[in-house]
C-alpha beads as a LAMMPS data file, in Angstrom:
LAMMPS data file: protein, C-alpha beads

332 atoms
331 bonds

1 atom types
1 bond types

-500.0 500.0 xlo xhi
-500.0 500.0 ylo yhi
-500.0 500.0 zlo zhi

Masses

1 110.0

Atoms # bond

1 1 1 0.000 0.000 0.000
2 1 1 1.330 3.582 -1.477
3 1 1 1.246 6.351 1.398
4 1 1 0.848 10.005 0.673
5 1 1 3.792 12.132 1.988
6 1 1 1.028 13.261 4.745
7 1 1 0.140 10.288 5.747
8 1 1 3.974 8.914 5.709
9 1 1 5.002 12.208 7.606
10 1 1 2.093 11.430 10.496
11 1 1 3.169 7.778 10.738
12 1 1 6.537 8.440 11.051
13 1 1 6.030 10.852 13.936
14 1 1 3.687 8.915 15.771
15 1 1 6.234 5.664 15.369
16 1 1 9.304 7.350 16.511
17 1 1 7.790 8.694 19.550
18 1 1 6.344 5.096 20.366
19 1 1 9.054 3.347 19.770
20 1 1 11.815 5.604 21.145
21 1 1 13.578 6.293 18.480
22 1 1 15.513 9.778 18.019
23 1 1 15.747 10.965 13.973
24 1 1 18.802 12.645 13.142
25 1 1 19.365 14.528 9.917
26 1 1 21.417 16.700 7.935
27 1 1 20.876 19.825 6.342
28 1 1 21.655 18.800 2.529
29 1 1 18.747 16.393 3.351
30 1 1 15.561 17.089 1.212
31 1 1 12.900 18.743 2.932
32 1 1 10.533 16.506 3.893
33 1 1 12.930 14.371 5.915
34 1 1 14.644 17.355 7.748
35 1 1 11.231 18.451 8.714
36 1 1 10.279 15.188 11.159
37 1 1 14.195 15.085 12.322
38 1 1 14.623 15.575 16.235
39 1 1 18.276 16.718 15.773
40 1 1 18.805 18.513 12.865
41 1 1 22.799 20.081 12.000
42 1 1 26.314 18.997 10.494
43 1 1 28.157 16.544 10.733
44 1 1 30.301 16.309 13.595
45 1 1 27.615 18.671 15.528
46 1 1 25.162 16.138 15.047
47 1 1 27.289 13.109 15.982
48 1 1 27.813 15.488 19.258
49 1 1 23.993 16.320 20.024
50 1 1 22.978 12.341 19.495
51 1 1 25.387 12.106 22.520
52 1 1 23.322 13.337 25.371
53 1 1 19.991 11.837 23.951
54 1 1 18.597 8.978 25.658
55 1 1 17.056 6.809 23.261
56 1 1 18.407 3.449 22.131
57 1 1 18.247 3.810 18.600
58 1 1 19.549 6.654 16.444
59 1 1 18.072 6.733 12.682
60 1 1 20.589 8.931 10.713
61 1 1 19.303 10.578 7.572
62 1 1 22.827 11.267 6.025
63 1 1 25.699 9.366 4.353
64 1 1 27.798 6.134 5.496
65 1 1 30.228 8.244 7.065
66 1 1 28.123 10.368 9.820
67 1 1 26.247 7.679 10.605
68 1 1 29.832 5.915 11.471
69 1 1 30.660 9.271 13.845
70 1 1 27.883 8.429 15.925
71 1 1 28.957 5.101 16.496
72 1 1 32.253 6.051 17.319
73 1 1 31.202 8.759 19.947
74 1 1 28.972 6.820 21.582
75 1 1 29.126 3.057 20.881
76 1 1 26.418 1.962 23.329
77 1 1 23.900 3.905 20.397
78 1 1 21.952 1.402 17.626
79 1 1 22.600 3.655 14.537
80 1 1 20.802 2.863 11.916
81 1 1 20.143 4.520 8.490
82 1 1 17.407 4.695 5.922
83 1 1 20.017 4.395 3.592
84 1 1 23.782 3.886 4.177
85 1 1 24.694 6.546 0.835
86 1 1 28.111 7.231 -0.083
87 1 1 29.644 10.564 0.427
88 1 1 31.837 10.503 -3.285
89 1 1 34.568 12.631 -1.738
90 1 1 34.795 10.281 1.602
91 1 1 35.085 7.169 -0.902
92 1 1 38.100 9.048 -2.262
93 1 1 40.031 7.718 0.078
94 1 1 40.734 5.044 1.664
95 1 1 43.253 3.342 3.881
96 1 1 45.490 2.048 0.801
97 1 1 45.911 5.392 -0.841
98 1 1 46.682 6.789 2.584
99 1 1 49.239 3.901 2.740
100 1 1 50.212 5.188 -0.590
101 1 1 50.364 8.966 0.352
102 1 1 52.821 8.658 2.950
103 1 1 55.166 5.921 1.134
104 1 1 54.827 9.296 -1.595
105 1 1 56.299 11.502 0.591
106 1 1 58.976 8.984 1.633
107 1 1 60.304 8.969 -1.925
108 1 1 60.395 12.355 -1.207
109 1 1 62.765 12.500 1.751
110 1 1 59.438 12.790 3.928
111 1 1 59.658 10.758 6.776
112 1 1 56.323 9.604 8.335
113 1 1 57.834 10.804 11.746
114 1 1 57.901 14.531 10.189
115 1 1 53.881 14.364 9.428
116 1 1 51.176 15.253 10.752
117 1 1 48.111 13.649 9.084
118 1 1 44.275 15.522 9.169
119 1 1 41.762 13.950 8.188
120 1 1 38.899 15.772 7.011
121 1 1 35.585 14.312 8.895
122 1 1 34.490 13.848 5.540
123 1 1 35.931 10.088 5.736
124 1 1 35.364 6.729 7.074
125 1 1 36.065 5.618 10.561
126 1 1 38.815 3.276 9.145
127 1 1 40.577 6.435 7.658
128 1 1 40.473 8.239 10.592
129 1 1 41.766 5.625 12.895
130 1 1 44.706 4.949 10.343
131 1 1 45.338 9.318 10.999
132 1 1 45.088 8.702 14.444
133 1 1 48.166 5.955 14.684
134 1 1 50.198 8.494 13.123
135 1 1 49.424 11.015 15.788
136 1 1 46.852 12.804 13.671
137 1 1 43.264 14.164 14.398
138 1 1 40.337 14.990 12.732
139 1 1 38.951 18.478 11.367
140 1 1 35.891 20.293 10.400
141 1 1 35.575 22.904 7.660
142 1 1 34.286 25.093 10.829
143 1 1 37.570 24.678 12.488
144 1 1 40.373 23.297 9.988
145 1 1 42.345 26.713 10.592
146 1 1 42.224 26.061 14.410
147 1 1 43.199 22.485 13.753
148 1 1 46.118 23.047 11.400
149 1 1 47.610 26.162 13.385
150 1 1 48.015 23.812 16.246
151 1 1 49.164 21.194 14.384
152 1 1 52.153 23.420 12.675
153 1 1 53.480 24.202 16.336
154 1 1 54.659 20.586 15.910
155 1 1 57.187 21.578 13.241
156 1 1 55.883 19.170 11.093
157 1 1 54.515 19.228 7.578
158 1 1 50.277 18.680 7.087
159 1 1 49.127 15.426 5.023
160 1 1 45.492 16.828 4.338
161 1 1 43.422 14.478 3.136
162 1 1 40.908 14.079 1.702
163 1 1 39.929 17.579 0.355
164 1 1 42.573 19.358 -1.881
165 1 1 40.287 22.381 -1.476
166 1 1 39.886 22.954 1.591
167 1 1 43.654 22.558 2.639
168 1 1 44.684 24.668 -0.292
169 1 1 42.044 27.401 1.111
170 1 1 43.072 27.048 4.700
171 1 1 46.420 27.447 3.372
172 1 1 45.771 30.361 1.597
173 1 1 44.217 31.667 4.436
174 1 1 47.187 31.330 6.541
175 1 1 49.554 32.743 4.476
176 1 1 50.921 29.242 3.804
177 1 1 52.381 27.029 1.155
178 1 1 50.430 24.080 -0.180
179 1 1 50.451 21.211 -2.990
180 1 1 48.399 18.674 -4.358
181 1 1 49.850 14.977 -4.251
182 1 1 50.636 14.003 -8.301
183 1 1 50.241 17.613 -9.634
184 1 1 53.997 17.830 -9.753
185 1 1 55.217 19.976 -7.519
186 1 1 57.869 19.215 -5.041
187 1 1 56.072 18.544 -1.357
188 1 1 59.396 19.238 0.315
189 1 1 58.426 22.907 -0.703
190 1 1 54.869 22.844 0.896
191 1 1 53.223 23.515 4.507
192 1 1 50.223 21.063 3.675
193 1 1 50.222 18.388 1.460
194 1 1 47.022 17.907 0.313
195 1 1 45.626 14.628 -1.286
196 1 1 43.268 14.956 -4.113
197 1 1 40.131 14.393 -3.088
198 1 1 37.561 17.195 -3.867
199 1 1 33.363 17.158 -3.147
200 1 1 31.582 17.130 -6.763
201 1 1 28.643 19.486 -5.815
202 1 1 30.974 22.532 -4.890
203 1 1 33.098 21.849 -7.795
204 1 1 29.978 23.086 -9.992
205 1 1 30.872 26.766 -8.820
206 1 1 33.032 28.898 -10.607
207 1 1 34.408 32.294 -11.296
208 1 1 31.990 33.136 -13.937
209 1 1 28.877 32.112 -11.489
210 1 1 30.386 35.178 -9.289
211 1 1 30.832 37.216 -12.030
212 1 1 27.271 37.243 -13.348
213 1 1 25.721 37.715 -10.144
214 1 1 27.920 40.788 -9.457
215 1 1 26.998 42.538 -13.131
216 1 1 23.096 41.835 -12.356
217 1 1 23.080 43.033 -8.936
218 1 1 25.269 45.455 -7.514
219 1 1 26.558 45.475 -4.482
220 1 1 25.287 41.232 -3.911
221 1 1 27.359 39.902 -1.572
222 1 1 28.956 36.408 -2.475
223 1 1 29.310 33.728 0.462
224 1 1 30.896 30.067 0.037
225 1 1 31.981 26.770 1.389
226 1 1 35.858 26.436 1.976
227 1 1 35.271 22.963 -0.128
228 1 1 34.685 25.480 -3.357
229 1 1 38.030 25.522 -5.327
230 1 1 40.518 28.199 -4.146
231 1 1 39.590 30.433 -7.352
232 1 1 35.800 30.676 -6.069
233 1 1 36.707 31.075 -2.374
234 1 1 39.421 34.317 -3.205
235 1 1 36.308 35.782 -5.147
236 1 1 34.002 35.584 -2.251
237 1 1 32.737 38.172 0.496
238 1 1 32.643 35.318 2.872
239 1 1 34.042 31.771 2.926
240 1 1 32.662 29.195 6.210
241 1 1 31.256 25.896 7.181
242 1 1 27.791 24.841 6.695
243 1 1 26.569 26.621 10.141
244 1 1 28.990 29.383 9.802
245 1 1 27.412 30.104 6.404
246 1 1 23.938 29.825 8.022
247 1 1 24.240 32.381 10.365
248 1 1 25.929 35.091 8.252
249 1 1 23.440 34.816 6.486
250 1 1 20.487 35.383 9.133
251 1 1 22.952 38.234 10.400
252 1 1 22.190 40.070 6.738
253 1 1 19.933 42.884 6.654
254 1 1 16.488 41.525 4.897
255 1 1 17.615 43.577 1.827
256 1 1 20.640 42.417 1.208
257 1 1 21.600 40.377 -1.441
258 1 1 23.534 37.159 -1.544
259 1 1 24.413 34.216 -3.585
260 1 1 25.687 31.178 -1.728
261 1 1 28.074 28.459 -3.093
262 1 1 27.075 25.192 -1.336
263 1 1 24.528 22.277 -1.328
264 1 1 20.899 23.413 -2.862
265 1 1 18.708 21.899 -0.140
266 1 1 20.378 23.878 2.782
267 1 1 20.569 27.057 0.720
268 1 1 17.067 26.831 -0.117
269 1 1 15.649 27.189 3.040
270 1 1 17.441 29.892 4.289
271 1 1 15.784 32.704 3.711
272 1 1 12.308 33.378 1.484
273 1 1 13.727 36.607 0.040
274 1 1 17.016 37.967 -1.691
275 1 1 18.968 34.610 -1.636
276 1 1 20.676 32.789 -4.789
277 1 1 22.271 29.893 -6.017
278 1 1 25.630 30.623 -7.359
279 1 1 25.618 28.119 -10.353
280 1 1 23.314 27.612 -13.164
281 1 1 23.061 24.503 -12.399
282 1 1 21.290 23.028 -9.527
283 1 1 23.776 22.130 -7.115
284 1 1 22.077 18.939 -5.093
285 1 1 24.035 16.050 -3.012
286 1 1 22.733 13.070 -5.668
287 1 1 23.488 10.702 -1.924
288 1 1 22.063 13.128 0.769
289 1 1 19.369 13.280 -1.612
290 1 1 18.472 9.126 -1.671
291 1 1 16.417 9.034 1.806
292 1 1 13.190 9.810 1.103
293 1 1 9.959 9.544 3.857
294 1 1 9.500 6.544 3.128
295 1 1 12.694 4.862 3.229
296 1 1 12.500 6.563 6.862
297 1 1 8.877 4.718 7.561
298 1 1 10.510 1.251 6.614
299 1 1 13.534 1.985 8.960
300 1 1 10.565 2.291 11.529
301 1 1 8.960 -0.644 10.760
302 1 1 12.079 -2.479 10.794
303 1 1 12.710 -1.747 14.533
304 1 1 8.981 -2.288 15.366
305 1 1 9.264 -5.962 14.037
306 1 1 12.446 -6.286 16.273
307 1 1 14.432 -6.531 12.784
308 1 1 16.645 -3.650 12.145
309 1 1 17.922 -3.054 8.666
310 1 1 21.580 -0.958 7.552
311 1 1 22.635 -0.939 11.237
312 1 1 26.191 0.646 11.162
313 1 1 28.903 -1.265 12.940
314 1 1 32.690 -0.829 13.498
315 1 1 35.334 -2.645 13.874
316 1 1 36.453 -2.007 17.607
317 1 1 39.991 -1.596 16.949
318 1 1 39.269 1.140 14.118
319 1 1 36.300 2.476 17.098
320 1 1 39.274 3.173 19.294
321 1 1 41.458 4.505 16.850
322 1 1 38.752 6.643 15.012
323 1 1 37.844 7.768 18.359
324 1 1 41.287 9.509 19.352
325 1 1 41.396 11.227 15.983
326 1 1 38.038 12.726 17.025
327 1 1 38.803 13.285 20.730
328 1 1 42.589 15.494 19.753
329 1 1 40.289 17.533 17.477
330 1 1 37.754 18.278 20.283
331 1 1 40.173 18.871 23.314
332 1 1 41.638 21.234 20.648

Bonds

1 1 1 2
2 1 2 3
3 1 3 4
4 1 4 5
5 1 5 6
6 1 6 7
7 1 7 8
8 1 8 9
9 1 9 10
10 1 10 11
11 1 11 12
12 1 12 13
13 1 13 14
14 1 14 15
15 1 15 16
16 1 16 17
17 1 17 18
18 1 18 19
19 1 19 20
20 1 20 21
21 1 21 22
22 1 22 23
23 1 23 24
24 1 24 25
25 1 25 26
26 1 26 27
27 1 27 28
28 1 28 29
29 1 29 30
30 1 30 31
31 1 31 32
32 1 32 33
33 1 33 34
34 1 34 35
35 1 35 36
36 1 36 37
37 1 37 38
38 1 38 39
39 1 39 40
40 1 40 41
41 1 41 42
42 1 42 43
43 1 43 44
44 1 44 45
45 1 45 46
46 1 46 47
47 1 47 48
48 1 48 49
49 1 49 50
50 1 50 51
51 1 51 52
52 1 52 53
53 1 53 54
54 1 54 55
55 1 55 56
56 1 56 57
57 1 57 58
58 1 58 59
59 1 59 60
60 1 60 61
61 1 61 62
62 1 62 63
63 1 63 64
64 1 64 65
65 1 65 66
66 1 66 67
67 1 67 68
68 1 68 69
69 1 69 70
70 1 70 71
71 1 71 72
72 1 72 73
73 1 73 74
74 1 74 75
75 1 75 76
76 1 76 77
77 1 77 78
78 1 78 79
79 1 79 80
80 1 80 81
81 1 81 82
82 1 82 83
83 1 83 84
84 1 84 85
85 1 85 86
86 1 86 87
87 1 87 88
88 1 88 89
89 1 89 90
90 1 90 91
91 1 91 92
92 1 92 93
93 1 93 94
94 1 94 95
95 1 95 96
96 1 96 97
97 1 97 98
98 1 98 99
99 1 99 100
100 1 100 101
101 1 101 102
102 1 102 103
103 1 103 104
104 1 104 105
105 1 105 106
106 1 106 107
107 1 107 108
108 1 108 109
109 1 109 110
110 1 110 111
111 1 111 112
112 1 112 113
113 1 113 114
114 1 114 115
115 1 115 116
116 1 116 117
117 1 117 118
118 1 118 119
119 1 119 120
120 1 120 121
121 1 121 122
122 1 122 123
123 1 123 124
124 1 124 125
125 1 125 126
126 1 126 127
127 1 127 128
128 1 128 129
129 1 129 130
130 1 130 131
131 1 131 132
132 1 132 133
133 1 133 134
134 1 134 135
135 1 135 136
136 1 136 137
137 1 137 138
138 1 138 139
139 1 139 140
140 1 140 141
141 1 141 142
142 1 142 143
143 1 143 144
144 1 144 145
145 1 145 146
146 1 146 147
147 1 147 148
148 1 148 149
149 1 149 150
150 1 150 151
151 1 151 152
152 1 152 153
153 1 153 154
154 1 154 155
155 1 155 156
156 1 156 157
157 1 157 158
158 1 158 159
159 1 159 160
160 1 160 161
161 1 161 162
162 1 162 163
163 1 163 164
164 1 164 165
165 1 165 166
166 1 166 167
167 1 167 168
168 1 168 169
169 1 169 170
170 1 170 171
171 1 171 172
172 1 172 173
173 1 173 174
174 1 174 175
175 1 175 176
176 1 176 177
177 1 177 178
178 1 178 179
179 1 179 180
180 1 180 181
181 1 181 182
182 1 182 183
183 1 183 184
184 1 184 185
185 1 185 186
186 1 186 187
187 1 187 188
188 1 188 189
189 1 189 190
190 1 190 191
191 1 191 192
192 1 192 193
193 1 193 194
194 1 194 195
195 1 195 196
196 1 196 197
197 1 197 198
198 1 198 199
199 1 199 200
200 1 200 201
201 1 201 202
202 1 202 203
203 1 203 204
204 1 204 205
205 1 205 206
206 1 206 207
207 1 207 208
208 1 208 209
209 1 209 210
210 1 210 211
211 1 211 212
212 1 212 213
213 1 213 214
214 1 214 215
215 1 215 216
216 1 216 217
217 1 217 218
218 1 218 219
219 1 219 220
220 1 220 221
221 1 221 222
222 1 222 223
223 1 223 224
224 1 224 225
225 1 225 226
226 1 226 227
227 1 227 228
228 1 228 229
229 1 229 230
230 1 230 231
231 1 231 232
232 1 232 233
233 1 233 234
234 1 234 235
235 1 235 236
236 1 236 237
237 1 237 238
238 1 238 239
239 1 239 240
240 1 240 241
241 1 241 242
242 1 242 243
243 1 243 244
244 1 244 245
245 1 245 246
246 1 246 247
247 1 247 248
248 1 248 249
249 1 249 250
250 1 250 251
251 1 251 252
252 1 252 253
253 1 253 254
254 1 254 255
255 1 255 256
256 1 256 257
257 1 257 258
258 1 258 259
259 1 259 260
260 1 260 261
261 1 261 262
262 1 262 263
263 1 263 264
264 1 264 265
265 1 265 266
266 1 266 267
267 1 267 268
268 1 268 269
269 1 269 270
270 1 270 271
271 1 271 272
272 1 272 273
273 1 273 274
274 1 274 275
275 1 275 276
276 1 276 277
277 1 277 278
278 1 278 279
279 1 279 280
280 1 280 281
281 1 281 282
282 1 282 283
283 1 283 284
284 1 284 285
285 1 285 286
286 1 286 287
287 1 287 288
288 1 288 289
289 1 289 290
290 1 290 291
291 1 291 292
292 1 292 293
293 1 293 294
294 1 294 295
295 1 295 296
296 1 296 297
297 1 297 298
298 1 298 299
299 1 299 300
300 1 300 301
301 1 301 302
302 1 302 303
303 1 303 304
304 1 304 305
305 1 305 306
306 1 306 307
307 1 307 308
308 1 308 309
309 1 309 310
310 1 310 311
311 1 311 312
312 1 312 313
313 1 313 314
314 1 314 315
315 1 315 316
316 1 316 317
317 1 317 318
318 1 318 319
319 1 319 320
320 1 320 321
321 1 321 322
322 1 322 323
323 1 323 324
324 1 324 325
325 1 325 326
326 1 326 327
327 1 327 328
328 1 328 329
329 1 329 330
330 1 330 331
331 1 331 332
């Protein structure tokens, strides 16, 4: 039997509140699912909020990755997902081209002693746990500059991985030097090393996008994601994380003009008035954008007949590991 998005959204709420069960999503996720979430946010911040809820089970609305977080913070949690999607730029790397990556700056004259992995949250727990045996931690894009200027008191040199933008645009920020891995440049030369790994959605972006907005409307202001390539982020008024992004734009007066460079879902229900897309096309997360209401009903139903389905589980040495990456980042 086919159920109206109504009738789906009225089941759902009336299931999750019988059977205990906290929904957790994120804000590229399509309306209609963010709208019966509990816990609502990015990633890390909502692996951090699931923390000090008491309910057993945890349905994550998301991809594999965050869903993984949760796990990894609190392991006592059930996490389970309506559908475990793949972040593209997390499946970018994993823990044989990380392998690879440092044996590339060995044939550099890079020892793995004088490194300093980051991982990007925007990776799997297995990733993060190989950063963490190297003494590395994890980073958000709300606090990579935080992360890295700590990191360089180390006197050692930054493997970023897995997103060559935003290391090259923290770099950039910091007055630094940066390379990609394989674009031929000599990493002995660099501050952070950055692996190439990029996010497809903010790589639809570009100069031109700015450039048209600014000619039709004077005086628009321009604000971005750091995971926009460099050439977009030097262009913008303002460059920040999801929330950061969120509330400089409530700070605007109503009037004022901007067009924002990240995920089309989130950006669309910012504000009614006086808000744009930068891109022509229409810049949506193809695996944020999987979980529909009624994938979310089944995930119920599943628990309700005491058979859950895509429960996330991890391994406990990478749990421990993946852990300590996270914990460094957060006592930082």
């Amino acid at each position: 039997m086919k159920f109206t998005n109504d009738e789906l959204k009225d089941k759902i709420i009336e299931m999750k509140k019988r059977l205990h069960v906290t929904i957790v999503a994120h804000y590229y996720q399509r309306d209609e699912v963010f709208d019966i979430a509990d816990i609502t946010g990015d990633s890390l911040e909502l692996a951090r909020k699931t923390q000090d809820d008491d309910n057993e089970f945890v349905l994550f609305c998301g991809v594999g990755f965050m869903g993984q977080s949760v796990k990894v913070l609190t392991p006592s949690k059930r996490v389970v997902m309506p559908k475990i999607a793949c972040c593209a730029m997390a499946r970018m790397i994993d823990t044989l081209y990380f392998d690879e990556s440092v044996e590339f700056l060995q044939k550099h004259d890079i020892k793995p002693e004088d490194v300093l992995p980051i991982t990007y949250i925007n990776s799997n727990a297995d990733v993060k746990a190989k950063v963490a045996k190297m003494g590395g931690m994890v980073c958000t894009s709300a606090n990579a500059k935080t992360i890295i200027t700590k990191a360089l008191q180390e006197g050692k040199k930054i493997l970023f991985v897995p997103d060559r933008c935003l290391g090259q645009n923290i770099a950039n920020m910091m007055g630094l030097k940066s390379c990609v891995i394989g674009d031929g440049t000599d990493p002995r030369e660099a501050d952070i090393i950055c692996y190439d790994g990029f996010c497809s959605v903010h790589q639809l972006f570009s100069v031109d996008d700015i450039a048209f907005y600014r000619k039709k409307y004077p005086g628009i202001l321009i604000a971005v994601h750091p995971e926009c390539d460099p050439a977009i982020c030097q262009a913008a008024d303002f460059v920040g994380s999801t929330s950061q992004l969120i509330n400089y734009i409530k700070a605007l007066p109503a009037d004022q003009k901007v067009a924002v460079g990240t995920e089309f879902n989130m950006v669309n229900r910012l504000r009614e008035k006086n808000t744009y897309i930068l891109s022509s096309t229409k810049p949506e997360c193809p695996t944020m954008n999987e979980t529909t209401l009624e994938d979310v009903y089944l995930t119920l139903k599943a628990i309700e007949d005491k058979n859950p389905i895509n429960e996330i589980f991890v391994d406990e040495d990478v749990q421990k590991w993946a852990k300590i990456a996270l914990d460094r980042m957060m006592a930082l």
